[in-house]
Backbone as a printed PyTorch tensor [residue, N CA C, xyz], in Angstrom:
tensor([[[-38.3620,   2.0860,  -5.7290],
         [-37.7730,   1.4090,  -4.5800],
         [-36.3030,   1.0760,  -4.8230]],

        [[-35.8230,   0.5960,  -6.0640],
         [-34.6520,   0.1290,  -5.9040],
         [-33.7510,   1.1880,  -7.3690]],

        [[-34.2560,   2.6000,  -7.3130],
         [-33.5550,   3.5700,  -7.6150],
         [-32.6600,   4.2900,  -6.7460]],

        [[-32.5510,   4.1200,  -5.1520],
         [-31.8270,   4.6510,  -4.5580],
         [-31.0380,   3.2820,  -3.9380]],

        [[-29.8270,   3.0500,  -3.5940],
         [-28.4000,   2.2310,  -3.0120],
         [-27.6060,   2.6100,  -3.1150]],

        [[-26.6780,   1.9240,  -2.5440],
         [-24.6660,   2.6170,  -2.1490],
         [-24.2880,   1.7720,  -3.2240]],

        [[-23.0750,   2.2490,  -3.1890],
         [-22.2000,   1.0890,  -3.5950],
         [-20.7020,   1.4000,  -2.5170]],

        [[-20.3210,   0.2940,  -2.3920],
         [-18.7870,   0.1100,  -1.4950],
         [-17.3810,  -0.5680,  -2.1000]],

        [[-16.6870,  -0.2290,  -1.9250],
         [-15.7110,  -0.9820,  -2.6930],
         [-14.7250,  -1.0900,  -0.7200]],

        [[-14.0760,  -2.4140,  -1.0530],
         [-13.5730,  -2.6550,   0.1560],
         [-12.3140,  -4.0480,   0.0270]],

        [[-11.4260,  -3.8660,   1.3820],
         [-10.7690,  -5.4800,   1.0360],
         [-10.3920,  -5.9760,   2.1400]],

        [[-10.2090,  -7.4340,   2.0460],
         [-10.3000,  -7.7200,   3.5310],
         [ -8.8020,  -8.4970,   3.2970]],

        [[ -7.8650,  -8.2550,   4.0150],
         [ -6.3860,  -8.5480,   4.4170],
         [ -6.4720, -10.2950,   4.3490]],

        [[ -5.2810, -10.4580,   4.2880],
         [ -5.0310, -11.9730,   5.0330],
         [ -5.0810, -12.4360,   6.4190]],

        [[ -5.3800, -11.5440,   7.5150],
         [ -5.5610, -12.0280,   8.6860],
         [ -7.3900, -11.4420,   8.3920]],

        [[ -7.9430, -11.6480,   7.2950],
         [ -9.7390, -11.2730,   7.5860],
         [-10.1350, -10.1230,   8.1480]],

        [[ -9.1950,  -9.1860,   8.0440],
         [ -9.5760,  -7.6500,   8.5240],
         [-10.4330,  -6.7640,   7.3310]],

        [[-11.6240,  -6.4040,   6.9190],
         [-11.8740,  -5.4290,   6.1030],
         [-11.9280,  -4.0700,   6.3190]],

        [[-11.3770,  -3.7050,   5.2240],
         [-10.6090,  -1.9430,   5.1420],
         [-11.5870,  -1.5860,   3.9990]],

        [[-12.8130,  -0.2980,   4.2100],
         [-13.1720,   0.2950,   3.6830],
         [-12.5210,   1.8080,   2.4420]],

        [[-12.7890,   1.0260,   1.2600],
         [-11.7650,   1.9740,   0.3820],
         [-13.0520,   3.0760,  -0.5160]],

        [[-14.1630,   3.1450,  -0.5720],
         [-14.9260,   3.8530,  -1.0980],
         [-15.9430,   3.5930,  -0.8440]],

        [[-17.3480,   4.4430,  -0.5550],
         [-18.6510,   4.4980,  -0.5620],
         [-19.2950,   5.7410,  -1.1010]],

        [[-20.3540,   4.9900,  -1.8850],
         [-20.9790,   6.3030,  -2.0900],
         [-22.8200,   5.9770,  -2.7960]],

        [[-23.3500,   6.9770,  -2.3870],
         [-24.8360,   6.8390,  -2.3210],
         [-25.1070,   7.1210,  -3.8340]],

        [[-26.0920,   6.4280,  -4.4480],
         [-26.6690,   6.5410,  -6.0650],
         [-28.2390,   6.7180,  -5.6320]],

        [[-28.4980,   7.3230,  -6.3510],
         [-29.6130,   8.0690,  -6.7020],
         [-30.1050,   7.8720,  -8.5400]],

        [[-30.4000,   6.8350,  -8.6040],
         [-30.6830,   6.7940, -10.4370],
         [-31.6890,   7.0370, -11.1110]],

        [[-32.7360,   8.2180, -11.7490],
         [-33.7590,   8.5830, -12.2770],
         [-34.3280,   7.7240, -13.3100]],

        [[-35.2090,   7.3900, -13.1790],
         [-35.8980,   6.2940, -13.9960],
         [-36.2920,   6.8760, -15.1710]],

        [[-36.1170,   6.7710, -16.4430],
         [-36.2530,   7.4270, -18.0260],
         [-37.7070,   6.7820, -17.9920]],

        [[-38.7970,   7.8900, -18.6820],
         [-40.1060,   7.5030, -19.4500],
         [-40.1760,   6.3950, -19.9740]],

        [[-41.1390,   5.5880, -19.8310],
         [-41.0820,   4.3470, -20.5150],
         [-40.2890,   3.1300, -20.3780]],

        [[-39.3130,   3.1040, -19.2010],
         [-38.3700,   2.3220, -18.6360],
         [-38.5740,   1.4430, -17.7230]],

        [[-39.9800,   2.2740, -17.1430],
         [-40.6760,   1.6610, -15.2810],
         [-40.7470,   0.1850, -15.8930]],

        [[-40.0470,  -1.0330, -14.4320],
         [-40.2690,  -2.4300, -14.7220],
         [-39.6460,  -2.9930, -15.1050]],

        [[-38.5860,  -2.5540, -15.5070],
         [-37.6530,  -2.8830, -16.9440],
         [-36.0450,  -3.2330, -15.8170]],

        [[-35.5920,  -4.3090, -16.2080],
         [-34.7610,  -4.5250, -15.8120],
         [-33.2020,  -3.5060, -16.2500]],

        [[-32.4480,  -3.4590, -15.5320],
         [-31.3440,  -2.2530, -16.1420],
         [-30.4010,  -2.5280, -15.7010]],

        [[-29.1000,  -2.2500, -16.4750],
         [-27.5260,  -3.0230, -15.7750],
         [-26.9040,  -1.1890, -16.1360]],

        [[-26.1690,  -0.8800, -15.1710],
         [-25.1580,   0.0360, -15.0950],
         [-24.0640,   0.0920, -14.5740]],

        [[-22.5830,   0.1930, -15.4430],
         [-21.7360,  -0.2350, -14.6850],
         [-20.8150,   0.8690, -13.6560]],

        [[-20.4100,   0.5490, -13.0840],
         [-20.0230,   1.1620, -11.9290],
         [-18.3310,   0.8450, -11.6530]],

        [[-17.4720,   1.6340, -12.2510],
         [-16.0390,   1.1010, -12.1480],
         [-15.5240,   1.7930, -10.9960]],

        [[-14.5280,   1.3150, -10.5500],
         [-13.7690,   1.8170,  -9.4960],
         [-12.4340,   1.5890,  -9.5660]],

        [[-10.9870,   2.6230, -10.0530],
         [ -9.7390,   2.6320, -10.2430],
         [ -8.9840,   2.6110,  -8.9280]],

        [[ -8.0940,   1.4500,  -8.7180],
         [ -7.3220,   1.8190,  -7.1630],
         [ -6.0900,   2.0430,  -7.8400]],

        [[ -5.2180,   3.6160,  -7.8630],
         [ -4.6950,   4.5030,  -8.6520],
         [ -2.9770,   3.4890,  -8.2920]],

        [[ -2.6300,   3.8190,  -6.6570],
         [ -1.7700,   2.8150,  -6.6900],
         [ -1.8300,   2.4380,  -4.9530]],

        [[ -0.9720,   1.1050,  -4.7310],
         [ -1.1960,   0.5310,  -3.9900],
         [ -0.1500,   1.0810,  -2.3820]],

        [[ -0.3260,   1.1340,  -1.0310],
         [  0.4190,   2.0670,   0.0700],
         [  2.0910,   1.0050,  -0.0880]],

        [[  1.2130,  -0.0400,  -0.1200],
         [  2.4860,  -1.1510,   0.4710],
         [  2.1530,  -2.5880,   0.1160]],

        [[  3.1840,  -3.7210,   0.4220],
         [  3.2470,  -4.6910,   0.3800],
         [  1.3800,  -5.1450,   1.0460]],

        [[  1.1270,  -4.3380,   2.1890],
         [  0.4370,  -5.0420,   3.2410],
         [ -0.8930,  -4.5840,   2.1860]],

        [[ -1.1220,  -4.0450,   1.4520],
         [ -2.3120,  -4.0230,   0.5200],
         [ -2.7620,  -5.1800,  -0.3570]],

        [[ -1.9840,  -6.5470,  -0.2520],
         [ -2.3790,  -7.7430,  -0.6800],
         [ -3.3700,  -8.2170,  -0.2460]],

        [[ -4.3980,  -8.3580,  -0.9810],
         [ -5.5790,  -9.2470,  -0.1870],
         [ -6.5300,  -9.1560,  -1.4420]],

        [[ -7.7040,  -9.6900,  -0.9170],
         [ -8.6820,  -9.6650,  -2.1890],
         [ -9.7850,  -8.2150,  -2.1690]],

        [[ -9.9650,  -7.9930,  -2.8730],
         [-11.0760,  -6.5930,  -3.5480],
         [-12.3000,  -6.5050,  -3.6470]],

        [[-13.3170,  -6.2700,  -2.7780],
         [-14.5000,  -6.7240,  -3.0540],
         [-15.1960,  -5.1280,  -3.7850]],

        [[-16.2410,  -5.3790,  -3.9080],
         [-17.8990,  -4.2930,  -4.3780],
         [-18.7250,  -5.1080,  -4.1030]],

        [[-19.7700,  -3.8460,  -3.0870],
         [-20.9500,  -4.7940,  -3.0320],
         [-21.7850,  -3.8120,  -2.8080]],

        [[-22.8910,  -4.1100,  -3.6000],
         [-24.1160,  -2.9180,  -3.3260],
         [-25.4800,  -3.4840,  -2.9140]],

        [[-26.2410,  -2.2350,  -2.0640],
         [-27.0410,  -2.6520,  -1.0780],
         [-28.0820,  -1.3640,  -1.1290]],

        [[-29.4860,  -2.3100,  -1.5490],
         [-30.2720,  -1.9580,  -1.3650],
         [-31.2750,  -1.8460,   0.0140]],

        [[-32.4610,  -1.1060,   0.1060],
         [-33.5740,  -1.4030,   1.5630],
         [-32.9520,  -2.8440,   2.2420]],

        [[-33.8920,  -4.1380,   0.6820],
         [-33.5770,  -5.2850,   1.6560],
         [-32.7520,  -6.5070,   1.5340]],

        [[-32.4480,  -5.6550,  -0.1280],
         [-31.3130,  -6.5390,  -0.6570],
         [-29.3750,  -6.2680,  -0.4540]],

        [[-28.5180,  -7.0880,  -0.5930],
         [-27.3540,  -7.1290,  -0.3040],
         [-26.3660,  -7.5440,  -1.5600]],

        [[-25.9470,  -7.6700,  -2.6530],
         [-25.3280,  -8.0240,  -3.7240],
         [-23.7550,  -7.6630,  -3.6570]],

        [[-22.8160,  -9.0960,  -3.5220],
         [-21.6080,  -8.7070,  -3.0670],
         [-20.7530,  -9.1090,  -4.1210]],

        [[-20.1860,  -8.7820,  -4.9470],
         [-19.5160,  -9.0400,  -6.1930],
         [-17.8870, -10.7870,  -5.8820]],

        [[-17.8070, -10.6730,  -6.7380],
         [-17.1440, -12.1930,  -6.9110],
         [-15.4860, -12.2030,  -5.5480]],

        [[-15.0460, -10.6310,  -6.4080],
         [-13.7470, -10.2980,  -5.5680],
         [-12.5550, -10.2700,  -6.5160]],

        [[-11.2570,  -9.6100,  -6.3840],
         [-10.2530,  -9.9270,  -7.3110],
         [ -9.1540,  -9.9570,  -6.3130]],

        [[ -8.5040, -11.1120,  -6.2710],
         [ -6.9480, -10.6500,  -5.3010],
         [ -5.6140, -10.0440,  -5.9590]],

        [[ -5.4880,  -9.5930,  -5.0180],
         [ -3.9700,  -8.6350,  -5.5610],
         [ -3.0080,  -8.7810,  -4.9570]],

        [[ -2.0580,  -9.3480,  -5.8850],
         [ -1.0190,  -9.3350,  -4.9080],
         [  0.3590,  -8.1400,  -4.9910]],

        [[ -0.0600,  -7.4700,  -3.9930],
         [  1.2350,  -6.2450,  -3.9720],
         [  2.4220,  -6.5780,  -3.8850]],

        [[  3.6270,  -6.0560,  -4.5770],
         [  5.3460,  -6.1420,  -4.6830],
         [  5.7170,  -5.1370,  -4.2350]],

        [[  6.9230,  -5.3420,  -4.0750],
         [  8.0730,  -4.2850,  -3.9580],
         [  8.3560,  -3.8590,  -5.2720]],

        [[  8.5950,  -2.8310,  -5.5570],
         [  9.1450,  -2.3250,  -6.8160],
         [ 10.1150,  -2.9380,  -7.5570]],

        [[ 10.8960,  -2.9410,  -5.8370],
         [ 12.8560,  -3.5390,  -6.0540],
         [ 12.0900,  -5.0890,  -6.0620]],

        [[ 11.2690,  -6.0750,  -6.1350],
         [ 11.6440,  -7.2760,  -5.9580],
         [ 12.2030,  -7.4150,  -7.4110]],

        [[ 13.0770,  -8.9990,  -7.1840],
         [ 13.2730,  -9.2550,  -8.2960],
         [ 13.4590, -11.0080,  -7.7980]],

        [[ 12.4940, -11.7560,  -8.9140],
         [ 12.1530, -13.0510,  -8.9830],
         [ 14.1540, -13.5680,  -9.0190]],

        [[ 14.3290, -13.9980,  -7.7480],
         [ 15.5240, -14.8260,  -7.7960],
         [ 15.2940, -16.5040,  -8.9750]],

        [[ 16.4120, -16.7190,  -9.9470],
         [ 16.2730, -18.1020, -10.6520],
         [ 17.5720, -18.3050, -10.5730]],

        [[ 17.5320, -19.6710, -10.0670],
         [ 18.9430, -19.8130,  -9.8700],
         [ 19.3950, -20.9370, -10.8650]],

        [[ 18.7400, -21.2760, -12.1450],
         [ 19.1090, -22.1770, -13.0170],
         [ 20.5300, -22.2150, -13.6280]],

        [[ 20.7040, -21.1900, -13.7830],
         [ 22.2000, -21.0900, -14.2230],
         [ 22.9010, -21.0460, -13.3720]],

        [[ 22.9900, -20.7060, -12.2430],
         [ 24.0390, -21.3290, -11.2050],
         [ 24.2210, -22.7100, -10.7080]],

        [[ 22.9800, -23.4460, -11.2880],
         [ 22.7840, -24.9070, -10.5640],
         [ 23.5930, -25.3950, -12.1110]],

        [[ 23.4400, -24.9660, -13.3430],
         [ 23.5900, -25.8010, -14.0290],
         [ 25.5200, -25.5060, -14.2370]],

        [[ 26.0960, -24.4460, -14.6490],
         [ 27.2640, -24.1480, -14.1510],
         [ 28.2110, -25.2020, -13.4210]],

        [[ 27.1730, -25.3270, -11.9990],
         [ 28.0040, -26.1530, -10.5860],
         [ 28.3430, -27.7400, -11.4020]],

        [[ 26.9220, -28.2880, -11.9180],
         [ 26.4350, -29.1240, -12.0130],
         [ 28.3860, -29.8810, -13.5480]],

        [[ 28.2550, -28.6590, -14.3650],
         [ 29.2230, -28.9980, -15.3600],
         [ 30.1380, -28.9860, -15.1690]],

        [[ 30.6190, -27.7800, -13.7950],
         [ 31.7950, -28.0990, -13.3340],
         [ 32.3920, -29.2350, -12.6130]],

        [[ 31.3870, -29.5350, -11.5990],
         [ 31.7410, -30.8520, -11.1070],
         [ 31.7660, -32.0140, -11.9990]],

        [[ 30.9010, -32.0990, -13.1350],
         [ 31.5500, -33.4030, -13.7580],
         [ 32.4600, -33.5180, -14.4480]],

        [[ 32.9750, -32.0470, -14.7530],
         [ 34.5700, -31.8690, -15.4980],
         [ 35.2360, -32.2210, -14.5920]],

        [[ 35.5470, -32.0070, -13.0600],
         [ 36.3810, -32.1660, -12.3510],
         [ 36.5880, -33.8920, -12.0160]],

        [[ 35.1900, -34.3580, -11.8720],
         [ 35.5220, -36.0310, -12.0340],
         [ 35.5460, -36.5330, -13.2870]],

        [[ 35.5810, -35.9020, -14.0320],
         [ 35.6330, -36.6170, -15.1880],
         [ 37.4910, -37.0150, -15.9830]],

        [[ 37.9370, -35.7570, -15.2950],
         [ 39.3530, -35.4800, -15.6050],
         [ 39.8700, -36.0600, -14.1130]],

        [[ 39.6760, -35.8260, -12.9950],
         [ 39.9880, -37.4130, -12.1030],
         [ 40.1470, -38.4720, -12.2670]],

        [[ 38.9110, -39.0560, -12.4890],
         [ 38.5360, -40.5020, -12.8720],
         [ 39.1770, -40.4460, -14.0730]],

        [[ 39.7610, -39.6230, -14.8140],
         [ 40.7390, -40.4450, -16.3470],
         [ 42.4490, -40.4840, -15.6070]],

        [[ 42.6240, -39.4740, -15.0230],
         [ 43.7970, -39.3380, -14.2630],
         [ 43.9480, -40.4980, -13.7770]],

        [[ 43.1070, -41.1110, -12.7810],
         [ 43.0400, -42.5280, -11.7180],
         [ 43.5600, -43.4840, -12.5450]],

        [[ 42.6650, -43.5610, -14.2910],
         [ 42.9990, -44.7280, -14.9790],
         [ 44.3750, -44.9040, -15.2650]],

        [[ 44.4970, -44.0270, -16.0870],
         [ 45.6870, -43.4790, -16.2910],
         [ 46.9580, -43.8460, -15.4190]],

        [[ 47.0430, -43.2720, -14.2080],
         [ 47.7510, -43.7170, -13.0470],
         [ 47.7260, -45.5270, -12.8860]],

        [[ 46.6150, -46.0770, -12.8270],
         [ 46.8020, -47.1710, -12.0600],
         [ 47.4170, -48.1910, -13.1710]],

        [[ 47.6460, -47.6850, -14.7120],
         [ 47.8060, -48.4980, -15.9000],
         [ 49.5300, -48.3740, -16.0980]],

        [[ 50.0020, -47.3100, -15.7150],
         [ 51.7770, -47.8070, -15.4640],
         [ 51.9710, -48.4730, -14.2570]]])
């Protein structure tokens, strides 16, 4: 009974749309002496590479027997641009940050300075 099921691999977008990315029917022959016996086989599935940005979402597998349904946990992915590049702007904040207190710092001695003749 539960030698024949699919398996599907699929993902459902951020607006909850699911996009079917593979199916396919198994057929698994039961070895002598095996009948009853519980059995794990794994079943991988490579997504080679991704169309676009809009391929972000999470990854499901789920396989389905007569009356059973088994839908795996999920993995999300989040797709880039090739060209992105993580903007950090620490060194420009810190830069600003030294320049401006050089500039009051050499003010405010100037001021003293000035108001003491």
């Amino acid at each position: 009974k539960y030698t024949k099921f699919s398996i599907s691999y699929y993902w459902i977008n951020s607006l909850g749309q699911k996009t079917s990315i593979y199916h396919r029917l198994e057929n698994v022959p039961i070895p002598p002496g095996k009948e009853n016996k519980t059995a794990t086989i794994p079943y991988d599935y490579t997504i080679t590479s991704l169309a676009n940005t809009s391929s972000t979402g999470t990854y499901y597998c789920d396989v389905k027997w007569d009356d059973i349904q088994i839908m795996g946990k999920g993995v999300f992915v989040l797709a880039r641009d090739t060209v992105y590049v993580e903007t950090f702007y620490v060194w420009e904040i810190l830069t600003t940050l030294t320049v401006l207190l050089a500039v009051l710092s050499i003010t405010a001695t100037a001021l003293l300075l000035w108001r003491r003749k």
